[in-house]
C-alpha positions as CSV (number, residue, x, y, z in Angstrom):
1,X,-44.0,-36.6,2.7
2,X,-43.1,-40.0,1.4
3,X,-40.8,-42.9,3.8
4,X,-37.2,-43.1,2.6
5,X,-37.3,-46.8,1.4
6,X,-35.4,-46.8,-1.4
7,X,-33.0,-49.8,0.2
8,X,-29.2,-49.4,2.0
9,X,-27.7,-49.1,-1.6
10,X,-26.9,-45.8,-3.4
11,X,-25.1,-45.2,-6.3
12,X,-24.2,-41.4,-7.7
13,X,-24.2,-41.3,-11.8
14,X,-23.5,-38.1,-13.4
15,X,-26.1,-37.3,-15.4
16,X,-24.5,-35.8,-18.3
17,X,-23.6,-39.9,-18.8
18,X,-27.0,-41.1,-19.6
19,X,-25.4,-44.4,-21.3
20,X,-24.3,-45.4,-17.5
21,X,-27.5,-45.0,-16.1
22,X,-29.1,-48.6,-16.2
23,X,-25.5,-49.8,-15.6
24,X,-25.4,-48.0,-12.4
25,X,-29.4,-48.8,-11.5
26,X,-28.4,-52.7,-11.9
27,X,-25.7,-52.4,-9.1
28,X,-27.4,-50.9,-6.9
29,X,-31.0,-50.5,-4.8
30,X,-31.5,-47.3,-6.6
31,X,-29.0,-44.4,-8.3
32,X,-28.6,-41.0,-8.2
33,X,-28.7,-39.0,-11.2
34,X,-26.3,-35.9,-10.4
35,X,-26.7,-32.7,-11.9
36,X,-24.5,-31.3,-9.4
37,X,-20.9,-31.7,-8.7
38,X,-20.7,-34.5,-11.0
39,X,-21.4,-32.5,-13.9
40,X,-19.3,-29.3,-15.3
41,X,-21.0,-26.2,-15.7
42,X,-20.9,-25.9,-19.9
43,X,-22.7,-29.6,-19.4
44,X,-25.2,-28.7,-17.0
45,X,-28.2,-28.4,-19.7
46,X,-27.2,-31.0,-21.7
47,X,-27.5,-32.9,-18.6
48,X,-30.9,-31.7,-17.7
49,X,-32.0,-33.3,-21.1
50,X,-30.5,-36.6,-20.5
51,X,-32.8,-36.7,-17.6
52,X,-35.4,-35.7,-19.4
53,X,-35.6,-38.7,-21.5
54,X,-34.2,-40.9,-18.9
55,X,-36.6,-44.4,-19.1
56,X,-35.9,-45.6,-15.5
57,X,-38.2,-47.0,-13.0
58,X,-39.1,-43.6,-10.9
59,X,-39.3,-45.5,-7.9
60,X,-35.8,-46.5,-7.9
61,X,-34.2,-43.0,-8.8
62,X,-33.0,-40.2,-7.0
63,X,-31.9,-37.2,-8.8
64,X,-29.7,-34.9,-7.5
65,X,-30.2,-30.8,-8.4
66,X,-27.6,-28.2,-7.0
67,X,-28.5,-25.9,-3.8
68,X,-31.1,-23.5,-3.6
69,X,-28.3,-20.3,-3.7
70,X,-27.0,-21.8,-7.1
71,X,-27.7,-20.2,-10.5
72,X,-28.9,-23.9,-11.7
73,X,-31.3,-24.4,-9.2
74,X,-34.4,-23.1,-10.8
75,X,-33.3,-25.2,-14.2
76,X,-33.2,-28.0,-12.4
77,X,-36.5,-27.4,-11.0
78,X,-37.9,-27.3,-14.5
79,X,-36.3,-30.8,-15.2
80,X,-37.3,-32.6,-12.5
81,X,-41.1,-31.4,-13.6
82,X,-40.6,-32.7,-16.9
83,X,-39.6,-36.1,-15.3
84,X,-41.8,-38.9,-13.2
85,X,-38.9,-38.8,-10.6
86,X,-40.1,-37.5,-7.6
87,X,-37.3,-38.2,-5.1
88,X,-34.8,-35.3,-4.8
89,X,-31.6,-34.6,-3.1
90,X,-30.8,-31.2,-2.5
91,X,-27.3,-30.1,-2.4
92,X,-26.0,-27.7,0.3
93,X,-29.6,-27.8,2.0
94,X,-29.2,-24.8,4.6
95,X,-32.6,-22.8,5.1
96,X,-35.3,-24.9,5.3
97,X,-37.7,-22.2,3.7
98,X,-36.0,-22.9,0.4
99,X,-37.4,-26.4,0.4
100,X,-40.8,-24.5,0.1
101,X,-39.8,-24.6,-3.6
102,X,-40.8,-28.0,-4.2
103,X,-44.4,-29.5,-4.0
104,X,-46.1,-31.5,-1.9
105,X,-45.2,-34.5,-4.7
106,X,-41.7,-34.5,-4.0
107,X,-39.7,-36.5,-1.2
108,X,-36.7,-35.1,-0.3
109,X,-32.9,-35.6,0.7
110,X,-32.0,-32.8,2.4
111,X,-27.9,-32.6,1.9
112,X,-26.0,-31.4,5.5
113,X,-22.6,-30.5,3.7
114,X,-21.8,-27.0,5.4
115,X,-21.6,-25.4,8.6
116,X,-24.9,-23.7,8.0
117,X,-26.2,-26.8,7.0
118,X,-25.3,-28.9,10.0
119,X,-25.7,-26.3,12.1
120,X,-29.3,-25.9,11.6
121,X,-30.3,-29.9,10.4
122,X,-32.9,-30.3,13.2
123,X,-35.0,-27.1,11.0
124,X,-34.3,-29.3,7.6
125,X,-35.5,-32.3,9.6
126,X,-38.7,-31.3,10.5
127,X,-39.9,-29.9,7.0
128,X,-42.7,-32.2,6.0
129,X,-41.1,-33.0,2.4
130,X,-37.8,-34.0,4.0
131,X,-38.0,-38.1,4.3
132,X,-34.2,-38.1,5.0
133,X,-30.9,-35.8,5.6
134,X,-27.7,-37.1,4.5
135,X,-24.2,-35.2,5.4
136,X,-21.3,-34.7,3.3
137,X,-17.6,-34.6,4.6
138,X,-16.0,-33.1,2.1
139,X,-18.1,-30.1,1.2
140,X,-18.4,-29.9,4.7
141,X,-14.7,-29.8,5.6
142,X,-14.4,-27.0,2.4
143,X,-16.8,-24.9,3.6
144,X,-14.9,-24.2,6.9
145,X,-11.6,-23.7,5.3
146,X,-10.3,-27.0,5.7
147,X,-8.1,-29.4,3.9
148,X,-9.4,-32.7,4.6
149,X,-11.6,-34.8,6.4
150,X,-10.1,-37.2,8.1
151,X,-6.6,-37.9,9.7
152,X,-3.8,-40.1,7.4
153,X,-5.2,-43.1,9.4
154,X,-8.6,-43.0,8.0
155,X,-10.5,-41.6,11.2
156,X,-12.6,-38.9,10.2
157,X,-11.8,-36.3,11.9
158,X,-13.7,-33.9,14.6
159,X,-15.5,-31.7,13.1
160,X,-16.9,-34.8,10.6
161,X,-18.0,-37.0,13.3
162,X,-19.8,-34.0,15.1
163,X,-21.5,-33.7,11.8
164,X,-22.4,-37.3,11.0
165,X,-23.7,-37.4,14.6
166,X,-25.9,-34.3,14.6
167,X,-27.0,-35.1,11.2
168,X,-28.1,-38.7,12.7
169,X,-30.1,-37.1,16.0
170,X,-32.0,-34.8,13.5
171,X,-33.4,-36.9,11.8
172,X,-34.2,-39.5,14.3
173,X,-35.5,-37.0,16.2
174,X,-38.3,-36.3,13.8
175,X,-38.6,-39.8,12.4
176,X,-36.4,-39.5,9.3
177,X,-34.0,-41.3,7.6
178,X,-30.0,-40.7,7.5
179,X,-28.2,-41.3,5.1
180,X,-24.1,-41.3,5.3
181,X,-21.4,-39.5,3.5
182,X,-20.2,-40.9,0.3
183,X,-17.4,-43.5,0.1
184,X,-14.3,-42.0,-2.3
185,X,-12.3,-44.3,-2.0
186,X,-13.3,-46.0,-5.9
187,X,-10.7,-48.9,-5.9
188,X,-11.0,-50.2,-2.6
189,X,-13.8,-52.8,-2.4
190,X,-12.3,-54.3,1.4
191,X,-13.4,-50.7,2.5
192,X,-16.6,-50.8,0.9
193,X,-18.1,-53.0,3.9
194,X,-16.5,-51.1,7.0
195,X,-17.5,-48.3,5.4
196,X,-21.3,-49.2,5.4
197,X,-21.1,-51.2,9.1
198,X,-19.6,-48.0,10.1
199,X,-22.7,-46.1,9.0
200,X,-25.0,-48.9,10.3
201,X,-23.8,-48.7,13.9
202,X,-25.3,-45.8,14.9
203,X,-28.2,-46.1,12.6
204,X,-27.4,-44.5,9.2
205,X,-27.8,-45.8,6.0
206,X,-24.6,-47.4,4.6
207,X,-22.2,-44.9,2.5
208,X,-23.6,-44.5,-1.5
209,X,-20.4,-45.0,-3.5
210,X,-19.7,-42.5,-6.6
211,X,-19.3,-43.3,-10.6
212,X,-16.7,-40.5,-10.9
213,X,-17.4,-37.9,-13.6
214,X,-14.1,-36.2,-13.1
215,X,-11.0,-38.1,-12.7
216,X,-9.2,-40.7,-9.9
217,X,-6.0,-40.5,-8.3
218,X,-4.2,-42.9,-6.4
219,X,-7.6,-44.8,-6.3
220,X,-9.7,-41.9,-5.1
221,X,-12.3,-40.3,-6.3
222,X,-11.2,-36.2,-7.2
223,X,-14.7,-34.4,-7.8
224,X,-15.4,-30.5,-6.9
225,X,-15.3,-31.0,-3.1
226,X,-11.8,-32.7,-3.2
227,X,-10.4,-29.8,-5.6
228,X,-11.9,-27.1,-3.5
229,X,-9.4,-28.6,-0.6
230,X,-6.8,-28.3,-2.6
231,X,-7.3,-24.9,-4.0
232,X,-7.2,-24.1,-0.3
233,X,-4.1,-25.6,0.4
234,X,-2.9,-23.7,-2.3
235,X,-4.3,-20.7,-1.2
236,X,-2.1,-20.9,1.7
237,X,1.2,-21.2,-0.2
């Protein structure tokens, strides 16, 4: 397993948009290529092809592949082996047997986003070709049936900061990295630095930030998680 060291700043790139790939390397320590939520399912393979012939420093990318449940997962797989990327965050990381998948090569981000996930992150912690969890409030907060994250004032609420803080004692406990949730909010650049001192104080890495694939509204960043809240607000109508 491989020391998380890839720097405090992360940047999401969906990579079914290979022409923003050195854009987003250049602003930050190192970017992830997303083949997950950022991408739509009819663009999924395309996407696995712009990796493919991605010419990027390996040490400076991350590539994102979709949970071990999905249908994509074992077609990510494949890509990644095609690539020199070696670094690999795993979406919706829940059993820590699935990580078995990858070889002893690979240095992963294990992704905490659901219950299951946070519930058993001290197990994803201690596989050997974790070098880092990171959690993710909105999938999170979907997963339980919930509608958002945090209260109209910006506080995240309970059930987030129980997350962020058991995802943070995991890993410390077994010497790895954490990583925090992503910051949304895609027009707000005076939020950008409590965002990342909020991670800092209690030991995380900063927030990464997203390129949105999707769409924006009211300055936020709308990607799967966010519309799976609403469909269950809508649900409920």
């Amino acid at each position: 397993m491989m020391a998380f060291d890839l720097g405090p700043a992360l940047l999401f790139c969906p990579a079914d948009r290979p022409e923003r790939y050195a854009g987003g390397l250049a602003k930050a320590d190192a970017v992830i290529l997303d083949l997950e939520d950022a991408v739509l399912p009819d663009a999924k393979a395309q996407a696995r092809e712009h990796l493919v012939a991605a010419d990027l420093d390996p040490a400076r990318v991350i590539v994102r592949v979709n949970d071990p449940a999905s249908a994509h997962f074992a077609a990510d797989l494949e890509a990644v082996a095609r690539t020199p990327f070696r670094t690999v965050m795993v979406a919706k990381t829940e059993d820590p047997s699935a990580l078995d998948a990858f070889g002893d090569e690979y240095s992963l981000l294990a992704l905490c986003e659901t219950a299951a996930g946070v519930l058993h992150a001290g197990a994803i912690a201690a596989h050997p070709r974790v070098a880092a969890l990171m959690w993710g409030a909105e999938d999170l907060v979907a997963s339980i049936g919930g509608t958002a994250s945090r209260f109209p004032d910006g506080r995240y609420r309970d059930v987030a900061r129980h997350a962020r803080a058991s995802v943070l004692v995991a890993s410390a406990a077994h010497g790895k990295a954490a990583i925090d949730a992503v910051h949304l909010d895609i027009d707000g650049e005076a939020g950008r630095p409590a965002a990342g001192a909020g991670a800092a104080a209690p030991g995380t890495h900063r927030a990464p930030r997203h390129r949105p694939q999707l769409f924006r509204f009211q300055g936020r960043m709308v990607d799967e998680p966010v519309l799976r809240h609403a469909r269950a607000v809508l649900s409920r109508d």
